[in-house]
N, C-alpha and C positions, 0 to 999 in steps of 0.2 A: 453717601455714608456719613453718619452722625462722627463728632471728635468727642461725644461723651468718653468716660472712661467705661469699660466691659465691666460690670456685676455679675458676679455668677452668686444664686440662691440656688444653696444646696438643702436641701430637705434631707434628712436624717429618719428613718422609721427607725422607733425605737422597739424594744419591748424589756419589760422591768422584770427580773430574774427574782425567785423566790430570795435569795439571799438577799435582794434590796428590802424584798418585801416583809420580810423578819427584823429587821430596823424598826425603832420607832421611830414616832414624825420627826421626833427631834433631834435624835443620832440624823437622822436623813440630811434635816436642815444643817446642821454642825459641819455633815460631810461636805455637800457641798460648798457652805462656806468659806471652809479650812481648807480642801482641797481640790475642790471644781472653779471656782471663781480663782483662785489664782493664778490656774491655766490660761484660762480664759484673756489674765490683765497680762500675763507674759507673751500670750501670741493672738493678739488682738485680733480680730476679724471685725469686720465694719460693722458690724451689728450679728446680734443674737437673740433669738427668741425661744421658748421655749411651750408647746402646746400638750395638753393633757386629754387624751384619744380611748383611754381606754374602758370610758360609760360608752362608746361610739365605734368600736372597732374591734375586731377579735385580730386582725391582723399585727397590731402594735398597742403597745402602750401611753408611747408619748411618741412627738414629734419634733423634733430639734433642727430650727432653720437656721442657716449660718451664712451671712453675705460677706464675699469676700471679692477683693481685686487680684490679690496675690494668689495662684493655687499653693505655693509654698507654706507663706503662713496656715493655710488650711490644713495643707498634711501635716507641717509641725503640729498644731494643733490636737488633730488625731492620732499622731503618734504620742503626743504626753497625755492624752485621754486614756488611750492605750498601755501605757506606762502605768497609770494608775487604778485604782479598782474600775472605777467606771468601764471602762470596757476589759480588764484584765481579771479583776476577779470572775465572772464578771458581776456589776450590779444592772449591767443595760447590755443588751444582744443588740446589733444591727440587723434590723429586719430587709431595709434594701437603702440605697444613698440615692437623690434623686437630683441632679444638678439640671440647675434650670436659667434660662437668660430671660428676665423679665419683655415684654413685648420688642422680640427680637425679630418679631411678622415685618413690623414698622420699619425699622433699619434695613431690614433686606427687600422690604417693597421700595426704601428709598433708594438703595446701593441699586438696584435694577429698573428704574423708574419706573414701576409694576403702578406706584399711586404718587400722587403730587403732595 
């Protein structure tokens, strides 16, 4: 067994709700400014990324990855998301949450000596 610390990469399917999509570009951008990114600097998660799916998908519109160690931070997280338009008006549906542990094959072929 590795002494890394556990990451978990939680994928996010989003989809954009007409009410977003009646914003302009720059109410959008304001929004998130003023009140996306300050969620984000109160309950940090080790990283965030943010992908745009929907030239490419009829299932979602966007995709929001979020690595975390804490799963607390991450619920808080989602619960002030939730708190606020973003997922309360809503401006973004959850289409499905997809938690994932990066090459977790490795650490369990190691934990079992499956490979050297």
């Amino acid at each position: 067994m590795t002494d890394r610390t556990t990451i978990l990469h939680i994928f996010l399917l989003l989809r954009s709700t007409p009410a977003w999509l009646a914003l302009s570009r720059q109410a959008r951008a304001d929004y998130i400014a003023g009140a996306v990114r300050p969620l984000f600097e109160k309950h940090p998660p080790r990283s965030s990324r943010f992908f745009d799916a929907e030239a490419f998908s009829g299932r979602c519109s966007d995709i929001l990855l979020i690595e975390v160690e804490d799963l607390r931070r991450y619920g808080f997280l989602i619960d002030a998301l939730r708190d606020e338009a973003f997922f309360g008006l809503p401006y973004f549906q959850v289409v499905d949450v997809i938690p994932t542990l990066e090459d977790s094959y490795r650490d369990y072929d190691a934990e079992t000596g499956v490979a050297a």
